[in-house]
N, CA, C and O atoms as CSV, one atom per row, in Angstrom:
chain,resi,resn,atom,element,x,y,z
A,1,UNK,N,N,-33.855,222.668,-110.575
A,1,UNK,CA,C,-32.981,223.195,-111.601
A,1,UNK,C,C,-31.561,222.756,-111.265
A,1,UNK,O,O,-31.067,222.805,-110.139
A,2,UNK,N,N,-30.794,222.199,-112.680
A,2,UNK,CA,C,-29.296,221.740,-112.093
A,2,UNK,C,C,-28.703,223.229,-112.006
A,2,UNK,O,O,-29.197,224.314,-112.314
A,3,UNK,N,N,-27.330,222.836,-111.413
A,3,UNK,CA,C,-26.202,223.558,-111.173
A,3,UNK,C,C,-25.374,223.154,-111.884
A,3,UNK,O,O,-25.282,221.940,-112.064
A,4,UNK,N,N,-24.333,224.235,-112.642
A,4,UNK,CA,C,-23.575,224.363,-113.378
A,4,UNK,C,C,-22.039,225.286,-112.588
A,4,UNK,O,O,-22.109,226.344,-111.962
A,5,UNK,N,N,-20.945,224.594,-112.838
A,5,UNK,CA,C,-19.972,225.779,-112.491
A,5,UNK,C,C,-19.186,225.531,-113.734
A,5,UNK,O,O,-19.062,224.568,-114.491
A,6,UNK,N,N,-18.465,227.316,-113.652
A,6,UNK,CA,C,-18.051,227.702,-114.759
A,6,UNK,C,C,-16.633,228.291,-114.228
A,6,UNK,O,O,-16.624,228.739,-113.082
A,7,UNK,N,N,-15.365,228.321,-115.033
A,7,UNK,CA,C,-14.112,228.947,-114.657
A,7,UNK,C,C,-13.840,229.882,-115.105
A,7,UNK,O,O,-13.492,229.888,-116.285
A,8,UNK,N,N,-13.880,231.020,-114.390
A,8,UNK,CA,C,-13.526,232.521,-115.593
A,8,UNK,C,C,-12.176,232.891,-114.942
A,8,UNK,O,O,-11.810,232.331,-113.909
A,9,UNK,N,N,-11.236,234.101,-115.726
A,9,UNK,CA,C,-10.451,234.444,-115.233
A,9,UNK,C,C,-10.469,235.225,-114.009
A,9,UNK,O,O,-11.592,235.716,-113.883
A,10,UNK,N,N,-9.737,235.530,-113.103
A,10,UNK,CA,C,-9.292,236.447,-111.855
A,10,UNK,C,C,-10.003,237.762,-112.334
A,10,UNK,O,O,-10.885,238.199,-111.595
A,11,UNK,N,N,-9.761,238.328,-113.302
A,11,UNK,CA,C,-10.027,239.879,-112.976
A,11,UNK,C,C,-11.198,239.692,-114.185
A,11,UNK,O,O,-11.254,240.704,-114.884
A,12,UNK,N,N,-12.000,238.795,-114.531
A,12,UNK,CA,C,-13.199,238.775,-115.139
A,12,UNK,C,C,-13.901,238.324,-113.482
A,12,UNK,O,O,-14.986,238.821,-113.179
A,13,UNK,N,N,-13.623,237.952,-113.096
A,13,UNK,CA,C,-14.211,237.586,-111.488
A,13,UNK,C,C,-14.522,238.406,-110.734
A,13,UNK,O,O,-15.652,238.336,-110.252
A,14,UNK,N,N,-13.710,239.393,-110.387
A,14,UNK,CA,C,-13.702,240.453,-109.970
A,14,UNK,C,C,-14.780,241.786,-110.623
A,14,UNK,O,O,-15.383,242.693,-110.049
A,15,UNK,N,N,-14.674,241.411,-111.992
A,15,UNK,CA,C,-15.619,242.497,-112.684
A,15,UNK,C,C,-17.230,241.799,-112.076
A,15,UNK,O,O,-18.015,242.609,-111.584
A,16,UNK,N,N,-17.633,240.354,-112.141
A,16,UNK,CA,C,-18.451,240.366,-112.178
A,16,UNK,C,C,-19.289,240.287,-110.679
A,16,UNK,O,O,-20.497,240.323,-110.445
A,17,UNK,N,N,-18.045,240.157,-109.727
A,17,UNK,CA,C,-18.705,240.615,-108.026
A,17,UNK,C,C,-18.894,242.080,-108.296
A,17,UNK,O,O,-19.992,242.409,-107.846
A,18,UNK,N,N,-18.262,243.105,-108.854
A,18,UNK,CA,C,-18.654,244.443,-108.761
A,18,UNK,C,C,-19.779,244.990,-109.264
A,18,UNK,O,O,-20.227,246.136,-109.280
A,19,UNK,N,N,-20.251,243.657,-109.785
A,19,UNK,CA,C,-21.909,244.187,-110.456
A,19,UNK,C,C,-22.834,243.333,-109.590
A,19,UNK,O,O,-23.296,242.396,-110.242
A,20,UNK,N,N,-23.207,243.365,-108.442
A,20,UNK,CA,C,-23.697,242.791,-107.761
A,20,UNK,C,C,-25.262,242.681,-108.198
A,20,UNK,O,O,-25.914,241.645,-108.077
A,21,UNK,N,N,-25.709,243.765,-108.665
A,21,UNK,CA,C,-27.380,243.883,-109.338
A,21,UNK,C,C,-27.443,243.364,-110.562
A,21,UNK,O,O,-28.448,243.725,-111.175
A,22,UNK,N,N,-26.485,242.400,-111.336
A,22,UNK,CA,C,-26.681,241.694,-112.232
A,22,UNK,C,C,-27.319,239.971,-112.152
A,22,UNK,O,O,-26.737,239.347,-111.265
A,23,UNK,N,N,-28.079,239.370,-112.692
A,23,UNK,CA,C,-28.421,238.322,-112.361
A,23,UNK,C,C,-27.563,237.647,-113.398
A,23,UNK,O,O,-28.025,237.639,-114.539
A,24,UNK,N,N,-26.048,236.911,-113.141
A,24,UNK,CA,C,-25.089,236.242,-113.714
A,24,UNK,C,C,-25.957,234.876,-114.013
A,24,UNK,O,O,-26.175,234.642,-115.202
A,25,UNK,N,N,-26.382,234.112,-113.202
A,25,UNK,CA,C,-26.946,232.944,-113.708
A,25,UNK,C,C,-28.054,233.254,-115.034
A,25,UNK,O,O,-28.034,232.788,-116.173
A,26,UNK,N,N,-28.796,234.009,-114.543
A,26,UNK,CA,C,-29.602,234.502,-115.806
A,26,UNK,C,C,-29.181,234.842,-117.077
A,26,UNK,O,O,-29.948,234.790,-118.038
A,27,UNK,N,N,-27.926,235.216,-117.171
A,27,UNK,CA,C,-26.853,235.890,-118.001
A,27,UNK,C,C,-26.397,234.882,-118.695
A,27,UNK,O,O,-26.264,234.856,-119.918
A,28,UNK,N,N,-26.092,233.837,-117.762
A,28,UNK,CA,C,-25.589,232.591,-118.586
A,28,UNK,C,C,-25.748,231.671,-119.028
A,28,UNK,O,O,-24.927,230.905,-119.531
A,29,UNK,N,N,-27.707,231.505,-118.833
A,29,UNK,CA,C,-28.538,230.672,-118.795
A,29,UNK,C,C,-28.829,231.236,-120.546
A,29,UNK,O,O,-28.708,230.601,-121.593
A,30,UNK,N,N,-29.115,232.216,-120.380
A,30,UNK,CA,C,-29.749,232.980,-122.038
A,30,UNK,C,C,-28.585,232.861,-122.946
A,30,UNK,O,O,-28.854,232.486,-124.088
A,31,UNK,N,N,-27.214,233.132,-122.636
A,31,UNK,CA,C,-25.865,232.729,-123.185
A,31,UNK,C,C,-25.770,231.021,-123.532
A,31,UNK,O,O,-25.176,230.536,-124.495
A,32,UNK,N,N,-26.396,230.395,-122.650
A,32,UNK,CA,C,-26.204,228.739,-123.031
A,32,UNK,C,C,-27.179,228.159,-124.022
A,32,UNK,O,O,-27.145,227.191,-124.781
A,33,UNK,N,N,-28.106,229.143,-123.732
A,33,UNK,CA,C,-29.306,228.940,-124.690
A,33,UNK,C,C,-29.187,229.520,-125.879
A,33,UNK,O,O,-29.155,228.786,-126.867
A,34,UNK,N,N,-29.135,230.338,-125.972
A,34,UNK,CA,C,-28.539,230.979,-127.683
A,34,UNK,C,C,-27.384,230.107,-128.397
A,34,UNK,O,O,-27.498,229.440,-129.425
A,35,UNK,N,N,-26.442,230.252,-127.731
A,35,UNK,CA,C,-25.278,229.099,-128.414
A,35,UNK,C,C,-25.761,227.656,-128.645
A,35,UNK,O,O,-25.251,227.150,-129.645
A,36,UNK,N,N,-26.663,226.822,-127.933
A,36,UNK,CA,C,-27.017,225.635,-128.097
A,36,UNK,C,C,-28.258,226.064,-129.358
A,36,UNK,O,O,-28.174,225.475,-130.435
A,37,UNK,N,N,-28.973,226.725,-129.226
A,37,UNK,CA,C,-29.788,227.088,-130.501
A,37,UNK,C,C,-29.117,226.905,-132.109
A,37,UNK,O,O,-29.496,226.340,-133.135
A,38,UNK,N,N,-27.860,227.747,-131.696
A,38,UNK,CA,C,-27.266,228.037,-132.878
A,38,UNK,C,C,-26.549,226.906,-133.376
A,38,UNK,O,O,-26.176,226.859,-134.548
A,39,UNK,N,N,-26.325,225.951,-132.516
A,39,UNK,CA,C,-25.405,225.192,-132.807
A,39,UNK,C,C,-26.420,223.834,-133.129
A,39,UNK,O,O,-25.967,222.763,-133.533
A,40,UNK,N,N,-27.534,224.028,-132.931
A,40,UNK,CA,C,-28.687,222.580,-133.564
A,40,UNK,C,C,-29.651,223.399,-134.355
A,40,UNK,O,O,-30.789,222.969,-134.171
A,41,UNK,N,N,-29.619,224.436,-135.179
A,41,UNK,CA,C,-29.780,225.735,-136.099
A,41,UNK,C,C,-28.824,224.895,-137.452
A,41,UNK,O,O,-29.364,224.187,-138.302
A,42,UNK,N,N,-27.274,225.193,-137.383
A,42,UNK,CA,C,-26.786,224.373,-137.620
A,42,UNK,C,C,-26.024,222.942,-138.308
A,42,UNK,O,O,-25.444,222.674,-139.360
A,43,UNK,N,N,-26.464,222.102,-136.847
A,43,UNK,CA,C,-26.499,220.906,-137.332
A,43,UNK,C,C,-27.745,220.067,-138.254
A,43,UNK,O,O,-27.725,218.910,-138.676
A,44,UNK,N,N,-28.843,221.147,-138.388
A,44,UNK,CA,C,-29.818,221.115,-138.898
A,44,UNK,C,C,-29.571,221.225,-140.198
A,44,UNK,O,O,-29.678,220.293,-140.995
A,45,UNK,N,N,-29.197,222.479,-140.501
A,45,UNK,CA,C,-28.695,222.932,-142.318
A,45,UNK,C,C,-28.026,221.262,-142.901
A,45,UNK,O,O,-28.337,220.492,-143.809
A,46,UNK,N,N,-26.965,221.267,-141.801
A,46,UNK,CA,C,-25.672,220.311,-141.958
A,46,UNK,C,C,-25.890,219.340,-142.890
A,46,UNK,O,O,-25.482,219.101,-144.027
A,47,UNK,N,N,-27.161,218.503,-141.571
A,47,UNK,CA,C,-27.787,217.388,-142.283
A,47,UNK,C,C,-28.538,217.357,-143.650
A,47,UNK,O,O,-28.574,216.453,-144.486
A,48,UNK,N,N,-29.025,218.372,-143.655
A,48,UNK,CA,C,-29.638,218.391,-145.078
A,48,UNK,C,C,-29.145,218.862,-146.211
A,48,UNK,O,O,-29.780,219.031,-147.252
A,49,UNK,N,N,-27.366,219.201,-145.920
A,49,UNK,CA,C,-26.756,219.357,-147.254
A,49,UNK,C,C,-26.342,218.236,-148.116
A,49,UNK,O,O,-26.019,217.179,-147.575
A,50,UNK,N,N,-26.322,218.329,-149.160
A,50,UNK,CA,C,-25.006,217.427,-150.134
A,50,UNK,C,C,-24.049,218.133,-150.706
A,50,UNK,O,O,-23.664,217.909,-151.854
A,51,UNK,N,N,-23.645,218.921,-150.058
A,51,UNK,CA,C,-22.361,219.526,-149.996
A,51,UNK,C,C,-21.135,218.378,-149.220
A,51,UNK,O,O,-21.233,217.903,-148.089
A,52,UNK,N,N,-20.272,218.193,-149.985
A,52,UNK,CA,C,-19.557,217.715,-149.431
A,52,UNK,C,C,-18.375,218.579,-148.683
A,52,UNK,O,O,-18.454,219.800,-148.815
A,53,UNK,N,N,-17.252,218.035,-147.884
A,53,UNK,CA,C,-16.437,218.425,-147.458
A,53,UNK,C,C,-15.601,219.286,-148.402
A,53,UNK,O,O,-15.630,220.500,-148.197
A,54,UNK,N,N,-14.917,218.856,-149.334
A,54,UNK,CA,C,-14.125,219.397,-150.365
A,54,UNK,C,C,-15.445,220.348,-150.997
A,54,UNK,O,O,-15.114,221.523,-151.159
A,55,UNK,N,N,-16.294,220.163,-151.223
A,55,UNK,CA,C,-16.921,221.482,-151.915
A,55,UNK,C,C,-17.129,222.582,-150.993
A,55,UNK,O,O,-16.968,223.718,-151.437
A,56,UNK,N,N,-17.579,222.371,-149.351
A,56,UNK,CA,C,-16.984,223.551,-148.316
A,56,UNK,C,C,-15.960,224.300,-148.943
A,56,UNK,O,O,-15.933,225.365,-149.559
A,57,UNK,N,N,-15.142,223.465,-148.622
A,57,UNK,CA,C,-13.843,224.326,-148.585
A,57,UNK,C,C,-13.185,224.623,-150.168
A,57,UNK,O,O,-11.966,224.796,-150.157
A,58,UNK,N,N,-13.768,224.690,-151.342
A,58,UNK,CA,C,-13.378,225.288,-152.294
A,58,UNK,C,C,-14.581,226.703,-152.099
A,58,UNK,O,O,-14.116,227.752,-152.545
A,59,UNK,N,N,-15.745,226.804,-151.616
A,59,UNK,CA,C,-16.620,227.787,-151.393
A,59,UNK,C,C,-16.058,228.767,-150.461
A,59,UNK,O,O,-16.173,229.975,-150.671
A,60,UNK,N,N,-15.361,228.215,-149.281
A,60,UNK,CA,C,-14.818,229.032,-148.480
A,60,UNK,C,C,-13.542,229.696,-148.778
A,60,UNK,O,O,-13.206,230.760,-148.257
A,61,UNK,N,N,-12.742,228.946,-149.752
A,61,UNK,CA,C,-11.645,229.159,-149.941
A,61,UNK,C,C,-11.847,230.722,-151.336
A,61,UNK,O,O,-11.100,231.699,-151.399
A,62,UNK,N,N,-13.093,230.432,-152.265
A,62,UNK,CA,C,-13.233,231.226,-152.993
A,62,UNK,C,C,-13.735,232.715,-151.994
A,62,UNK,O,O,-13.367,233.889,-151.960
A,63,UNK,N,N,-14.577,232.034,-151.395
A,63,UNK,CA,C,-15.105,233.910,-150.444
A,63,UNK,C,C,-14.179,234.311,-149.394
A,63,UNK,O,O,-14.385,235.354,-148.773
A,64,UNK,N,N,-12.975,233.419,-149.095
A,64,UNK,CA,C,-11.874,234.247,-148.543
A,64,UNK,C,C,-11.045,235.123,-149.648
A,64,UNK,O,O,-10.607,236.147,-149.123
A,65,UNK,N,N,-10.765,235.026,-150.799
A,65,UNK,CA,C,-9.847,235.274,-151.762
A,65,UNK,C,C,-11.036,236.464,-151.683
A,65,UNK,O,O,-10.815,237.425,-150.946
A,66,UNK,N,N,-12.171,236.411,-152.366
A,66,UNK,CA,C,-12.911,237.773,-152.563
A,66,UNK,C,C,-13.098,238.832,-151.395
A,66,UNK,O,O,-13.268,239.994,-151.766
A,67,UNK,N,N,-13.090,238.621,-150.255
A,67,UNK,CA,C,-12.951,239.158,-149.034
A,67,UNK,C,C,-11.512,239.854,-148.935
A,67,UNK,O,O,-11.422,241.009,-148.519
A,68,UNK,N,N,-10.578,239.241,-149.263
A,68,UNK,CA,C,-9.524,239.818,-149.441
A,68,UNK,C,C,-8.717,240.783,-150.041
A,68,UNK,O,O,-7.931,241.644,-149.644
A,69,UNK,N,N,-9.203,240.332,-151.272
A,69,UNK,CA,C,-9.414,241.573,-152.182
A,69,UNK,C,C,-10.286,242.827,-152.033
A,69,UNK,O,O,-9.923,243.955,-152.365
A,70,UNK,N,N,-11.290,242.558,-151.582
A,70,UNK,CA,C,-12.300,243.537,-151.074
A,70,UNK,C,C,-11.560,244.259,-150.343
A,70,UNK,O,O,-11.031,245.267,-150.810
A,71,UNK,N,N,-11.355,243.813,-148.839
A,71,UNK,CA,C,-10.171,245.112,-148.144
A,71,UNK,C,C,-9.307,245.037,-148.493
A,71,UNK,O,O,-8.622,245.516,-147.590
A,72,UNK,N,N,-8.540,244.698,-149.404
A,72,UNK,CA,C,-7.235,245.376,-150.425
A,72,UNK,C,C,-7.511,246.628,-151.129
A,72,UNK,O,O,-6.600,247.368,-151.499
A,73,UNK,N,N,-8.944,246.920,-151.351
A,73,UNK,CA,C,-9.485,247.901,-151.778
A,73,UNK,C,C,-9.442,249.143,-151.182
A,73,UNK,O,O,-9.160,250.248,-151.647
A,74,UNK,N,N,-9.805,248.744,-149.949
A,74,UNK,CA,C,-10.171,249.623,-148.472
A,74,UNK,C,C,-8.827,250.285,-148.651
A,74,UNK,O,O,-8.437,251.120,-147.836
């Protein structure tokens, strides 16, 4: 099995020596695996749209405006 190192902050470091009964590699192994899932999940849809670029972003641009309004409501 390879090895991987990872850079976290100082006092995320610290949190995670204080959990000594946690299996961190395991933690981050299921974390690398879910995100790589999701992300060829995806690139999967991706490929099989004909959506273009500009039609994204008039779709996104319309369900931000309705989202907005929505908690304007709130």
């Amino acid at each position: 099995m390879g090895n991987i190192s990872i850079s976290v902050p100082d006092d995320l470091k610290q949190k995670i020596a204080n959990l000594e009964e946690v299996n961190w590699s395991a933690v981050a192994r299921v974390a690398f695996e879910e995100k790589i899932n999701q992300i060829e999940f995806l690139r999967k849809i991706i490929s099989k749209s004909k959506l273009t670029e500009k039609d994204a972003k008039e779709i996104s641009d319309k369900i931000n405006i309705s989202m907005a309004k929505k908690f304007k409501r709130m």
